[in-house]
C-alpha positions as CSV (number, residue, x, y, z in Angstrom):
1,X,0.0,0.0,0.0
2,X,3.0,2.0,-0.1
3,X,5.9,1.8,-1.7
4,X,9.2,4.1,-2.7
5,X,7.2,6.2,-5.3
6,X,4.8,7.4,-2.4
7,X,7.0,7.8,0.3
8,X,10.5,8.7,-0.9
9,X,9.8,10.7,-4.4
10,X,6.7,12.4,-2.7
11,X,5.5,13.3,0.6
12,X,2.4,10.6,0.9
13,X,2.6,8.2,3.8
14,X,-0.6,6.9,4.2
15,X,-0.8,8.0,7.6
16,X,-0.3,11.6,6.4
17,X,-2.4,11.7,3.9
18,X,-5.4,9.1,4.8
19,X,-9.2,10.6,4.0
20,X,-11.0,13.0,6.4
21,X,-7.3,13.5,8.4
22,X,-7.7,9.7,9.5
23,X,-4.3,8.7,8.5
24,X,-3.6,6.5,11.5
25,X,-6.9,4.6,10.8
26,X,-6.5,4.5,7.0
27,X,-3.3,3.1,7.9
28,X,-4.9,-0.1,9.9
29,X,-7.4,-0.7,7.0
30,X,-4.3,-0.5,4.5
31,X,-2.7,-3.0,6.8
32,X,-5.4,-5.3,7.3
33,X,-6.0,-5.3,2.7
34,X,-2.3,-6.1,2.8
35,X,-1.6,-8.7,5.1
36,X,-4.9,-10.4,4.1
37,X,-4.1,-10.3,0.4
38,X,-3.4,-13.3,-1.7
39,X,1.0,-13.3,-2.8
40,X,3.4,-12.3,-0.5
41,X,2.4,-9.3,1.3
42,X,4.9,-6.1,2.0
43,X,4.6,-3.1,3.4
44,X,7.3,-0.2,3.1
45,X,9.4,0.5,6.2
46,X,7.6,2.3,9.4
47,X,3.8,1.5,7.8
48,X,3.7,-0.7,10.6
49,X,3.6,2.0,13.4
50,X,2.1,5.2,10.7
51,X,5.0,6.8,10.3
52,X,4.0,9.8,8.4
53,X,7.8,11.2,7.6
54,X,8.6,11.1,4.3
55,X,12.0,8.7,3.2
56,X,14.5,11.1,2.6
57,X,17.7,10.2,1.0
58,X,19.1,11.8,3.9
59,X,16.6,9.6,6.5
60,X,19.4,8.8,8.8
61,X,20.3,12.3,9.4
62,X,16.7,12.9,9.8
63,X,16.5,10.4,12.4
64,X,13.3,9.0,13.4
65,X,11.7,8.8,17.0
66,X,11.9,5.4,17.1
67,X,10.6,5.0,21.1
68,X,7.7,6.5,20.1
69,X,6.8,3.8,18.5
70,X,6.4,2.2,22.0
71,X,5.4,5.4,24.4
72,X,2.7,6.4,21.8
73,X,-0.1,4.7,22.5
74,X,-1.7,5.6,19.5
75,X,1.3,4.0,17.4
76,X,1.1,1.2,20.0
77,X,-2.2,0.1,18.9
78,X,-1.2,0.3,15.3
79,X,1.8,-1.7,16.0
80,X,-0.6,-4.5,17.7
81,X,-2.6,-4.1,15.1
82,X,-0.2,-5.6,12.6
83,X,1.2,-7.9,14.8
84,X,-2.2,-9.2,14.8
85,X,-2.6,-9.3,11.0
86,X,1.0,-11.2,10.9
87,X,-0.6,-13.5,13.4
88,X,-3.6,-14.6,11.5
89,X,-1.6,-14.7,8.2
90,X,0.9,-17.1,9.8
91,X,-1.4,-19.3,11.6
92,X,-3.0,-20.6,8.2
93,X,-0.1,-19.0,5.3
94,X,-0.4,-21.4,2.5
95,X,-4.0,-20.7,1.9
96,X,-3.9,-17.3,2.4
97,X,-0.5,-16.9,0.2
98,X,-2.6,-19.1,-2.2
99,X,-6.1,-19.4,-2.0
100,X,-8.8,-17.4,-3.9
101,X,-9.8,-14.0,-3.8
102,X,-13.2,-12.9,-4.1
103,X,-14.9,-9.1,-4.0
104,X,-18.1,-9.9,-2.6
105,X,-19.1,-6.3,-1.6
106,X,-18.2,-2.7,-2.6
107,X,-20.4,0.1,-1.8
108,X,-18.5,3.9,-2.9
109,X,-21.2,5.9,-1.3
110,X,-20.9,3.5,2.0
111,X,-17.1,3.8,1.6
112,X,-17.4,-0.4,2.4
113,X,-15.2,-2.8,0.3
114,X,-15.4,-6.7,1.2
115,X,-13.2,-9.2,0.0
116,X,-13.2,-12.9,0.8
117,X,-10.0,-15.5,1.1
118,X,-9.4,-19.4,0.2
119,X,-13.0,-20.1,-0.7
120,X,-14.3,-18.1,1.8
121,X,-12.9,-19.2,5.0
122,X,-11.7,-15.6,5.4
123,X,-13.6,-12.5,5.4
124,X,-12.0,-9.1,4.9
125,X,-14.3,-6.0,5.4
126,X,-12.8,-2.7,5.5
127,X,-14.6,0.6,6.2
128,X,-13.0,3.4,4.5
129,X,-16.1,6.3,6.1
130,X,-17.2,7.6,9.4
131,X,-20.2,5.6,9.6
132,X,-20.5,2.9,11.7
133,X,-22.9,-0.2,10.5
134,X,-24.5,-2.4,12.4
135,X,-26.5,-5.9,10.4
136,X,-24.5,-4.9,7.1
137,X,-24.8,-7.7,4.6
138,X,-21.7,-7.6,2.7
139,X,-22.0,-10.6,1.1
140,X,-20.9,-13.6,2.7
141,X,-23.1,-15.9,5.2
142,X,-21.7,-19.1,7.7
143,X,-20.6,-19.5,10.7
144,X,-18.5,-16.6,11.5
145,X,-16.3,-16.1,14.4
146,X,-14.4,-12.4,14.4
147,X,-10.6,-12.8,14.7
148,X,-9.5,-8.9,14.7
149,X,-12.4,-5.5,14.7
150,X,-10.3,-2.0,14.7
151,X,-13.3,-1.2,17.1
152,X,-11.6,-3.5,20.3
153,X,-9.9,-1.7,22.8
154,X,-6.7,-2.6,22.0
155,X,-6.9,-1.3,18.6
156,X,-9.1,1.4,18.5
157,X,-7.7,4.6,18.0
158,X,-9.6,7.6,17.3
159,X,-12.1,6.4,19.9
160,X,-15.5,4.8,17.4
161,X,-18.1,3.1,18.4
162,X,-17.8,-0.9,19.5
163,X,-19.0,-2.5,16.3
164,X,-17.9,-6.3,16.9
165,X,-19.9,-9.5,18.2
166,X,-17.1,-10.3,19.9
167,X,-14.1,-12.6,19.3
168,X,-14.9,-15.1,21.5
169,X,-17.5,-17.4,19.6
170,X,-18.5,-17.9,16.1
171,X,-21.9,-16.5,14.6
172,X,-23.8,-18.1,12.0
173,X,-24.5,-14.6,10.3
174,X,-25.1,-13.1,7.1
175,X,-24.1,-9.2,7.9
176,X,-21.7,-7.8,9.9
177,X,-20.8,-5.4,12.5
178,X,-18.7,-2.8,11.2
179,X,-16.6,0.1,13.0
180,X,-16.4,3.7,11.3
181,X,-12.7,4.0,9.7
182,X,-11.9,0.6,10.3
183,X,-11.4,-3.2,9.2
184,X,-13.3,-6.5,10.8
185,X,-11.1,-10.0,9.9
186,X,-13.5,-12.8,10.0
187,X,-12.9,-17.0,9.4
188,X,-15.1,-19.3,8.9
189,X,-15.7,-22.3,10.9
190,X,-16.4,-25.8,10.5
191,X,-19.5,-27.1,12.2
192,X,-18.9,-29.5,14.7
193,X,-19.7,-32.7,12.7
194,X,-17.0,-31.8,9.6
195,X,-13.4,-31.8,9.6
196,X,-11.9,-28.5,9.0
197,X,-10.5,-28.0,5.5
C-alpha cells in the first residue's frame, strides 16, 4: 500500500495523507487489505507504526523517534494491530498466500469494500467512512467467528463506536458489524460434525 514512489519521491505516507485527516486509521485498514491479500504481502518501512515522515535520502540524518513507537499509545495500537494481521496470516499461510480472492461487496457511497479468502474461510471488510454499520450484509453468510475489529480496545484509535460481536465465539451470520474507519477480519468455521478444511 505504499511503496518508494509514495513515500521517498513524494511526501504521501498513508498515515499523512489518509481521507477526512484519519491517517492512522487509514493506515490499519491499508494494513489489514495487505496482510490479508493473496501473494506475499509487503509493506514499506515504518507502515507498521504510521510513520507519516517522508523517506528522505538523507533519512538517517533525519533520524526517526523510534521510542515513540512504543510510548505512543496511538502508534502502540497500530503496531498490535499488525502484529495481529501477521498472526492470523501465519497461523493458516499457505492458503492465504494461495487461495482465492473474491470481491463480494463494494459500496462507494458507503465507503465499504469486502473481499473474501481461500474459498471463503476468510472475510475481509474494510470501512473506509465515518459511519459505523450495524447488520451490514456484505455478502458472505456461515458461521463466523471475528478474529480482529479495529473497534476492540486494543486497537481502536480515534475512539469509534464498538462494532464487533465479539471474538470469543462464532456466529452463524449473514451481515456484519462494522466500526467507522476501520477493518473486521472474519474465518469461517467448520460445524462440529465436519473436519476442518
Amino acid at each position: 500500500t505504499e511503496s518508494h514512489d509514495e513515500v521517498g519521491n513524494t511526501d504521501d505516507r498513508i498515515a499523512k495523507r489518509g481521507r477526512d485527516g484519519k491517517g492512522w486509521e487509514m493506515n490499519q485498514i491499508s494494513l489489514a487489505g495487505t496482510l490479508m491479500s493473496r501473494g506475499t504481502p509487503m509493506f514499506f518501512m515504518g507502515q507498521e507504526a504510521a510513520e507519516s515522515t517522508q523517506f528522505h535520502i538523507d533519512w538517517w540524518d533525519d533520524r526517526l523517534p523510534l521510542t515513540t513507537y512504543e510510548t505512543d499509545t496511538g502508534r502502540r495500537k497500530i503496531l498490535d494491530w499488525a502484529k495481529k494481521m501477521n498472526e492470523i496470516r501465519a497461523n493458516d499461510l499457505t492458503a492465504l498466500a494461495t487461495g482465492n480472492s473474491w470481491v463480494t461487496h463494494i459500496h462507494n457511497n458507503n465507503r465499504i469494500a469486502t473481499f473474501t479468502r481461500a474459498d471463503a474461510k476468510y472475510a475481509v471488510v474494510m470501512n473506509f467512512g465515518p459511519t459505523t454499520y450495524s447488520n451490514y450484509d456484505v455478502g458472505i453468510s456461515g458461521n463466523y467467528i471475528e478474529l480482529a475489529n479495529t473497534s476492540w480496545p486494543q486497537y481502536n484509535i480515534g475512539g469509534v463506536p464498538w462494532a464487533s460481536r465479539g471474538g470469543e465465539q462464532a456466529f452463524n451470520l449473514n451481515n456484519v458489524h462494522i466500526p467507522a474507519y476501520g477493518a473486521v477480519i472474519l474465518m469461517k468455521e467448520a460445524p462440529a460434525n465436519q473436519a476442518p478444511t
